[in-house]
C-alpha positions in Angstrom: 136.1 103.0 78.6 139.5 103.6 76.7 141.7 106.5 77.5 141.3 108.5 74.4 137.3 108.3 74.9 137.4 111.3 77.1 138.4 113.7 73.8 135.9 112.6 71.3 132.7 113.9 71.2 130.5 111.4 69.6 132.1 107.9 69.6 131.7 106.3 66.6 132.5 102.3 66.7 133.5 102.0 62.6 135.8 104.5 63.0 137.4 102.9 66.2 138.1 99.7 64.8 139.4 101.3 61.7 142.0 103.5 64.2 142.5 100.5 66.1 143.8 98.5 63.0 146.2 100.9 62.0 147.5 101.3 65.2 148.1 97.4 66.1 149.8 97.2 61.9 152.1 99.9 62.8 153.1 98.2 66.6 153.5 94.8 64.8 155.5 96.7 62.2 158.1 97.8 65.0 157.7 94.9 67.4 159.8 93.5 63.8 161.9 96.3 62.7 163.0 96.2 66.8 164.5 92.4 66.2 166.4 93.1 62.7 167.8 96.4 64.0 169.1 94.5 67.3 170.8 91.3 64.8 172.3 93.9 62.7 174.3 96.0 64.7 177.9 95.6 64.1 181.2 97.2 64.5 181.1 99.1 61.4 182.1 103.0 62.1 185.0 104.7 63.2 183.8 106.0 66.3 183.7 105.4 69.5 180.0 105.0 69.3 177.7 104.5 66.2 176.2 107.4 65.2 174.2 105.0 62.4 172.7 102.1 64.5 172.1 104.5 67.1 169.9 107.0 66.1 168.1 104.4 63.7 167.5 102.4 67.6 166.6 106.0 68.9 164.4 106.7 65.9 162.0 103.6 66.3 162.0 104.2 69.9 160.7 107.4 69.0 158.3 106.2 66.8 156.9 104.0 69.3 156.8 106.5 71.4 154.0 108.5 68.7 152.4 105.6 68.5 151.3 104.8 71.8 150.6 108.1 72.8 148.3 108.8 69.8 146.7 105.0 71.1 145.9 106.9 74.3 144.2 109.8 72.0 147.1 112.4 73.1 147.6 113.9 69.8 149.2 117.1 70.9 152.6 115.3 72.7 152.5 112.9 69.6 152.7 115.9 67.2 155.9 117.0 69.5 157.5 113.9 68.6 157.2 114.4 64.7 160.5 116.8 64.2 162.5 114.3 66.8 162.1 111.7 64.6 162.8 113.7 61.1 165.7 114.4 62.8 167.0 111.3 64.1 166.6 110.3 60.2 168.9 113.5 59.2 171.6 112.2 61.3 171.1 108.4 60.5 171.0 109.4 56.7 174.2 111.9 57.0 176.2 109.0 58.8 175.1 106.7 55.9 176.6 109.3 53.0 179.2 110.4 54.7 183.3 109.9 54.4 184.7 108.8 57.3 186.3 112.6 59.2 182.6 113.6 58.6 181.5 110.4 60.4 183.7 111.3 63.2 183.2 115.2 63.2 178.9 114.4 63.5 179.6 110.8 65.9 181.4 113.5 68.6 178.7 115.9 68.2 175.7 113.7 68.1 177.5 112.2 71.5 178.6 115.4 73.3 177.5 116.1 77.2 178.5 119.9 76.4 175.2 121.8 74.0 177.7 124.2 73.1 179.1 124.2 69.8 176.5 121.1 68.8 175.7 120.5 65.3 171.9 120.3 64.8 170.0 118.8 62.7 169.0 122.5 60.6 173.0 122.3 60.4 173.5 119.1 58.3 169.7 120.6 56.4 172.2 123.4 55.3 175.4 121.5 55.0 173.9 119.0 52.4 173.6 118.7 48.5 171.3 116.0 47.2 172.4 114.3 44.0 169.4 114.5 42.2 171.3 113.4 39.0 168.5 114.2 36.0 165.2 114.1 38.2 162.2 116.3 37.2 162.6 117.4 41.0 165.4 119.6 41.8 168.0 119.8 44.4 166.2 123.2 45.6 162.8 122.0 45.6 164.0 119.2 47.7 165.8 120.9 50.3 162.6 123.6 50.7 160.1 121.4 51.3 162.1 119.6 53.7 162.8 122.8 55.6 159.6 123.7 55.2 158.6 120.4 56.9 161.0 120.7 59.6 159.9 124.6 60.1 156.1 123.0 60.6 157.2 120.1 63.0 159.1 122.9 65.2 155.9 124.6 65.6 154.0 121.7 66.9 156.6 121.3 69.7 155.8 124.8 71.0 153.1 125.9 73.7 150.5 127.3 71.1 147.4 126.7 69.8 148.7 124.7 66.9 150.4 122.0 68.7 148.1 121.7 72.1 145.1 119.8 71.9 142.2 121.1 73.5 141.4 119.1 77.2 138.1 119.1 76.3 136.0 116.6 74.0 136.0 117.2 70.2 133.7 116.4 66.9 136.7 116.5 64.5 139.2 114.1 67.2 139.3 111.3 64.4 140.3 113.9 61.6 143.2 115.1 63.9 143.9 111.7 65.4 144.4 110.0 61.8 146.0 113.1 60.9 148.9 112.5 63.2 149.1 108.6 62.5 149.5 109.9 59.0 152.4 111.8 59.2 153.8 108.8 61.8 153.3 106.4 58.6 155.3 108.9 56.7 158.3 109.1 58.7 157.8 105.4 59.4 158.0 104.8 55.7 161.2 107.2 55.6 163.1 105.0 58.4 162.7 101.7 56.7 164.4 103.4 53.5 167.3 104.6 55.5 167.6 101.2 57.3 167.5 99.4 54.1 170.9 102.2 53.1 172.6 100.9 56.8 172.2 97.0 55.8 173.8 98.1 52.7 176.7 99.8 54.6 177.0 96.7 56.2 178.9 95.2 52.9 181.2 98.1 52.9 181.8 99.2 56.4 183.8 102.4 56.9 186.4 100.1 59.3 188.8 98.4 57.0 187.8 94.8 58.2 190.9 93.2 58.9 191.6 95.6 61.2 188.8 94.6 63.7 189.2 92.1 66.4 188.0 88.3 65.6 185.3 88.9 68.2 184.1 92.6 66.1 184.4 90.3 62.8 181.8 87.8 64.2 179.7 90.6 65.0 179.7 91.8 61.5 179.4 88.5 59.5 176.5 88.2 62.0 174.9 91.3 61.1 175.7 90.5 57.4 174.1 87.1 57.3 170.7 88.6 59.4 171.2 91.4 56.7 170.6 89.3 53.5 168.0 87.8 55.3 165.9 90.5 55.7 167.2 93.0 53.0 164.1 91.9 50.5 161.5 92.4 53.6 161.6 95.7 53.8 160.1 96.6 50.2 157.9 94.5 51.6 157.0 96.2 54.6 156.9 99.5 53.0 154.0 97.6 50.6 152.1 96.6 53.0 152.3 100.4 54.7 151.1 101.9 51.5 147.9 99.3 51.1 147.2 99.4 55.0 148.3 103.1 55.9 147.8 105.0 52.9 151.3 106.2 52.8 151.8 107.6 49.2 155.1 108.7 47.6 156.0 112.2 48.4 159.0 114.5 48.1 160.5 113.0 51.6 160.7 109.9 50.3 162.6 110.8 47.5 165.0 112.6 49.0 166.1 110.2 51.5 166.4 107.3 48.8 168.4 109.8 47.0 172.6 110.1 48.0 173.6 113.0 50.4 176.7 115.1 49.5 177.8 116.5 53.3 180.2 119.9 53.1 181.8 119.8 56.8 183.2 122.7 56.6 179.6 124.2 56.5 179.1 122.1 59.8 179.4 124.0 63.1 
């Protein structure tokens, strides 16, 4: 008997295998993505730690995370994972577009023991301009849907009836389980367009490279090498989520591909 069995009402054995494929794409998916992010980290910020690399580590963790809990059929503590992953992609995406006193100013926050005085994700939401250049979708209409899609992942992380699951078995657990793995693929899709932006930053590091050590050069030319490597995968990848996921093009997508403007005076 598998673990999520005890929610659905009537098992059906098409639709297992079909949830069973996605699930086993999207683990092979990371089990790869975990390998290019580890041979592409590099000395490349002006930080202490790297805000970049290490909320892109955090966000596939995270990820993983969704996925094997939905694998177990616990859609309600997947669901609370959705708006830690958005976020993790704010900050990851911020570092990218940022110059490098904004770097620093969100690296000490990101890393602070203290919750005071934090900047938050909603922060950077409010702090940003997206150069939409001469799209047919706006700046506005960009930054409201993606509040509006944070707003709706904040709910699911509270104790009410939208975000629990019910402990009991259900006729529509499929509808809700491939629900979830949809928005997963989403955000998954979102994550390999911001890591495609870090291998970028890899050929133009915010560290003037002759200032790094021979040892923190090797790292780089490393991460640089591993980067050209895999740079023409990831279209690849996101392919292959589209045919096998369903993931379609949506205004998330767009404005992650699209360059952040960051006013840090407007940061707290």
């Amino acid at each position: 008997m598998r673990t999520r069995d005890r929610f659905i009402e009537n098992i059906n054995e098409n639709e297992e295998n079909l949830l069973t494929q996605r699930i086993n794409h999207i683990r092979k998916q990371i089990k790869k993505l975990y390998k290019h992010l580890h041979n592409t980290c590099a000395i490349i910020e002006p930080c202490e730690f790297m805000l970049i690399w290490g909320t892109l580590q955090r966000c596939l963790i995270c990820i993983e995370s969704c996925v094997s809990l939905v694998s177990n059929g616990y859609i309600g503590s997947a669901n609370a994972l959705l708006r830690q992953i958005y976020e993790f992609l704010v900050w990851a995406k911020s570092g990218i577009d940022s110059d490098n006193a904004t770097l620093e100013k969100l690296n000490a926050s990101f890393y602070k023991d203290n919750l005071s005085h934090r900047i938050s994700a909603t922060d950077i939401l409010k702090a940003i301009k997206i150069d939409t250049d001469e799209d047919s979708c706006c700046e506005t209409e960009l930054k409201t849907n993606g509040k509006q899609m944070y707003h709706n992942y904040s709910l699911l992380t509270h104790a009410s009836n939208i975000s629990q699951q019910t402990p009991y078995k259900q006729e529509n657990f499929y509808i809700l389980l491939n629900s979830c793995l949809n928005e997963i693929c989403l955000l998954f899709d979102v994550f390999l367009i911001v890591f495609s932006q870090y291998l970028d930053v890899l050929d133009n590091p915010f560290l003037d490279k002759n200032n790094l050590s021979e040892k923190e050069q090797g790292y780089l030319w490393v991460a640089r090498v591993h980067a050209g490597e895999i740079k023409y995968q990831l279209p690849l990848y996101r392919r292959e989520m589209s045919l096998k996921q369903n993931v379609c093009g949506t205004f998330l997508q767009s404005s992650f591909i699209k360059k952040w403007h960051l006013d840090k005076d407007k940061l707290h």
